[in-house]
N, C-alpha and C positions, 0 to 999 in steps of 0.2 A: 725742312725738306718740302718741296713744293708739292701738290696732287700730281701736276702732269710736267711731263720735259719734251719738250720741241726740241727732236735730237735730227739735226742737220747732217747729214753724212758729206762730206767734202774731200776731195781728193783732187789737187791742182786747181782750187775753183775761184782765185781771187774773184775774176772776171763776173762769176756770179754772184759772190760776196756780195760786191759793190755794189751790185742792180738790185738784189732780190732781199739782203738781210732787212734793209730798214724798214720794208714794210712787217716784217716777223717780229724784232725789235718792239716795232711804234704799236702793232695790234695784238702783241701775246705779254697780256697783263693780267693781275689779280694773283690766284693762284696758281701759276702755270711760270714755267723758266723758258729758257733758250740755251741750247748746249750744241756745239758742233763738233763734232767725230769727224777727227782727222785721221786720213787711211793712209798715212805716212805720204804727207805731200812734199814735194820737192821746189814749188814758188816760194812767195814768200805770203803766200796767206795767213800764213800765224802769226805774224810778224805785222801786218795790215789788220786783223782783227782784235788784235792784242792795244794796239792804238785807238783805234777807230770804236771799237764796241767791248768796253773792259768789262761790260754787266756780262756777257755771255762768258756763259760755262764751255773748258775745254774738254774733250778727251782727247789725247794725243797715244794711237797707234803706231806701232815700229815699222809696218811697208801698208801697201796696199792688198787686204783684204776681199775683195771686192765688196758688191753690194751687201750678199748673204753674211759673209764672214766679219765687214768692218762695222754691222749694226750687230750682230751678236755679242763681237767682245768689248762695245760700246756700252751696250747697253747692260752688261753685268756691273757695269761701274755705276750705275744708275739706280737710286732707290725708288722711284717714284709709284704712284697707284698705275696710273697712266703712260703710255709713252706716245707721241703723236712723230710717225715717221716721217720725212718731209724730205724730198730732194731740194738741192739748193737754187736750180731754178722757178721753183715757184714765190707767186706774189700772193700774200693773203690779204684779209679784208678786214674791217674792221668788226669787232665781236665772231670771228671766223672758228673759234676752237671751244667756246662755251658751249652749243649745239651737240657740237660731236660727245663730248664730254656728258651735258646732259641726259642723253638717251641713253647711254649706259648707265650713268646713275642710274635711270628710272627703270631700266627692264636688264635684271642681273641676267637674264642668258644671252647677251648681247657681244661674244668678242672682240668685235673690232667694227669700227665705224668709219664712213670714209665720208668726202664733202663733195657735193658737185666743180666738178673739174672741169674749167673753162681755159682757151686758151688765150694765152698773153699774146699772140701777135693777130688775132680774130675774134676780138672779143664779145661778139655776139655769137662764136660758134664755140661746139663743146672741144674738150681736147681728145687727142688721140687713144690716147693713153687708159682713161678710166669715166670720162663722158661722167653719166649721171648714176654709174654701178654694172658692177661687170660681170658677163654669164660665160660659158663654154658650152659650146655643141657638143654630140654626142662621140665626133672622133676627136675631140681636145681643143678645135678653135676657138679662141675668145673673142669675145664680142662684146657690146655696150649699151646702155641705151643712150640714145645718139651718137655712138657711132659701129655701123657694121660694115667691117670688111675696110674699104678706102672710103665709105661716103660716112661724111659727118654733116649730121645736123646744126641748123641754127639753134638756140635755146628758147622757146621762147613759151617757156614756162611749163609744158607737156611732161615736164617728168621732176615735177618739184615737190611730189608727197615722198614721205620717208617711207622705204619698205624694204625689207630681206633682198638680197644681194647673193651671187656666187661668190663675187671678188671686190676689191678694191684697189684701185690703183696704192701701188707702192711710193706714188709720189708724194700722196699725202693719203694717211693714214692712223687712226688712233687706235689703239688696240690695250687689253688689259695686261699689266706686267706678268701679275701671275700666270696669266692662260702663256703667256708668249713664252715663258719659259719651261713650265710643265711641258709643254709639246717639241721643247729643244728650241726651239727657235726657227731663224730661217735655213734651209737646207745647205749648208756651206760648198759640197760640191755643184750648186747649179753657180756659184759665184754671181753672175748676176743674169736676170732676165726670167721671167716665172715664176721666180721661189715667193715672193708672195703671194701668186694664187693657191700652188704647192701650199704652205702654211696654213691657207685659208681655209682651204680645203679638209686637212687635219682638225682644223678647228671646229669644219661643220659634222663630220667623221663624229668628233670629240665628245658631240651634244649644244656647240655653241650656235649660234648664228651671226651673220654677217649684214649689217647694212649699209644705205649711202644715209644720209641727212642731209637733205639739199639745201638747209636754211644754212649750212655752213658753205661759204662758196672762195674759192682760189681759184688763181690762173696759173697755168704752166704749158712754161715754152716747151719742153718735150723735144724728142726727137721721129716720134711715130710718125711723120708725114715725110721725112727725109729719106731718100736713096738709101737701101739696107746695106752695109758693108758684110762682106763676108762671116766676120767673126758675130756678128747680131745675127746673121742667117742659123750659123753655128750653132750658137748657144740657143736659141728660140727654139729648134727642132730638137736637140737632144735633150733640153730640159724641158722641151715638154711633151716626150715621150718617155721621160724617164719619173715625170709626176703622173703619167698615166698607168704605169706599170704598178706605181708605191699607191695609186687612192682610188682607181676605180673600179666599178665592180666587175664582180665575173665577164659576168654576158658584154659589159661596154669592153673590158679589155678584148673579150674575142674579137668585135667589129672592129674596133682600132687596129688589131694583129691583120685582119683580112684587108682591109680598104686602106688605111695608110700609107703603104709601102704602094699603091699604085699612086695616091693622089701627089705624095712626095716626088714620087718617082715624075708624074708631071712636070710638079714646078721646077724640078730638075732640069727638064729637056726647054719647058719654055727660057729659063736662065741660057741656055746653051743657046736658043736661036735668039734669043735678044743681046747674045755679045756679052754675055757676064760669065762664064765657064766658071773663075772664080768660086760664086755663090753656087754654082750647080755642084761644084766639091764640097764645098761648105757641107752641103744637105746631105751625103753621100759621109764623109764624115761624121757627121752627127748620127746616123746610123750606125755606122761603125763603134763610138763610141760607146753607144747604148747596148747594141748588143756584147761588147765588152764588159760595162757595168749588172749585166741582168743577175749575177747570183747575189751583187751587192744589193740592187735593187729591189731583190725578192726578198733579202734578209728585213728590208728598212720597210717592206711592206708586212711582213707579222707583226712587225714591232707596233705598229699604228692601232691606236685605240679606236674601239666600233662600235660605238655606242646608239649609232644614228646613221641611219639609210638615208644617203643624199638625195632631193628630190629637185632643186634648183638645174640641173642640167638640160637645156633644150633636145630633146630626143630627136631630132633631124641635123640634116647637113646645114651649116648656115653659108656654105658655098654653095650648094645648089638653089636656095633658097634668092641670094644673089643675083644669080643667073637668072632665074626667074624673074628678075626683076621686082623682087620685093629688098627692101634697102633702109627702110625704119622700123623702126626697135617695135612701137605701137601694135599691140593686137598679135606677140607671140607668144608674150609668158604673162 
């Protein structure tokens, strides 16, 4: 049984297969495997990896899952110390998942580690997605360092000491089996988009802590800079008012209950004057939904272990703070 598994979650992804597996392949050696979690795809990906790549390990699920749900029942089939979660569009590096791994060895309150995150089509600049470690404001926005809001930084080395983190991006990820399963795993009703801050969050909740190690570095194409479709509007708003309700504290829940509903209610109307109406239901829905889920929501918030007063969240708006014209990460936390 290997220490760690590079578990690929894939669902219709030849296309990424092709591009992205041989560098995971060619740079995840020693004691570490390669396994891809298939969410019941319907190409012929398993068919093309089954040829092309016979060292990597399968799991093959019966439909799709989504994100939350096809890495849960993935990874119960997994023995390992480790598991490194990894979407299928990223490209690694070489010695890219020693680092991550290491720091955990070395400091047991460590749950999950993440790598600096660069993008594959700007690769001097960070990616959208989880930059170099990732925070949320005090009404639930997240943010990065290198990148806040739409502006992303170049890299150019300013944030390459390893230190405590809110989040991690979920595109690449190393995290301990045991803690991931003690705490249930990732939250299956968000299916995808937030549940691994949600997790992470539990995790800090728990007594763990979370960080980036930038000596491990990958690229990923991502989709965070791309026109949001409706169903991302969706799911990003309800599932992350519905991780606000299950993890933050008293006094944060009330300001989120007071200011959200107007700042949403905003980008509602801005969606309607820029010709998107779509997404402005979107947002409007995910309301709806959450206030539908609150008794679930309230049950799944006693259940959470509180061991540990979060202190990583930015106490201001990092919307206003935008507007203001402040736009790098440098000089807030």
């Amino acid at each position: 049984m290997a220490k760690v598994s590079v578990v690929i979650l894939n669902w219709n992804g030849r296309h990424h297969l092709e591009r992205y597996l041989p560098s995971v392949v060619k740079y995840t050696t020693g004691d570490a495997e390669v396994i891809v979690a298939d969410n019941g795809s319907t190409d012929d990906s398993l068919a093309w990896l089954r040829i092309t790549y016979p060292e990597a390990g399968v799991v093959r699920l019966d439909r799709n899952y989504g994100f939350a749900g096809g890495y849960n029942r993935a990874l119960k089939e997994i023995g390992s110390k480790y598991y490194i979660l990894l979407n299928s569009d990223v490209e690694v590096t070489e010695g890219w998942w020693q680092p991550l791994v290491a720091c955990m060895d070395e400091e047991e309150d460590i749950a999950a580690a993440a790598p600096k995150l660069l993008s594959v089509e700007r690769r001097e600049e960070f990616e959208y997605a989880g930059a170099a470690g990732g925070f949320i404001d005090y009404l639930g926005y997240p943010f990065c360092r290198g990148r806040i809001l739409s502006t992303v930084e170049r890299d150019n080395g300013q944030y390459d000491e390893r230190r405590d983190i809110f989040w991690g991006s979920g595109a690449a990820l190393c995290c301990r089996a045991d803690v991931y399963h003690s705490l249930g795993g990732l939250d299956e009703e968000f299916f995808a988009h937030m549940e691994e801050i949600d997790l992470q969050w539990r995790m800090q909740l728990a007594g763990w802590r979370i960080v980036v190690e930038p000596r491990s570095k990958v690229y990923h194409l991502g989709g965070g800079t791309l026109p949001a479709s409706p169903q991302k509007v969706y799911l990003n708003h309800r599932n992350n008012l519905a991780m606000l309700m299950k993890c933050a504290s008293p006094m944060q829940r009330m300001v989120v209950a007071i200011v959200r509903p107007l700042t949403d209610g905003i980008e509602a109307v801005v969606h309607l004057l820029t010709l998107h109406p779509e997404r402005a239901w979107a947002v409007v829905r995910a309301w709806g939904s959450f206030i539908a889920c609150h008794k679930r929501l309230m049950d799944k918030r006693k259940a959470i272990l509180r061991k540990k007063k979060v202190t990583g969240i930015y106490p201001y708006s990092i919307v206003l703070r935008y507007l203001c014209g402040q736009r790098r990460f440098n000089n807030m936390m």
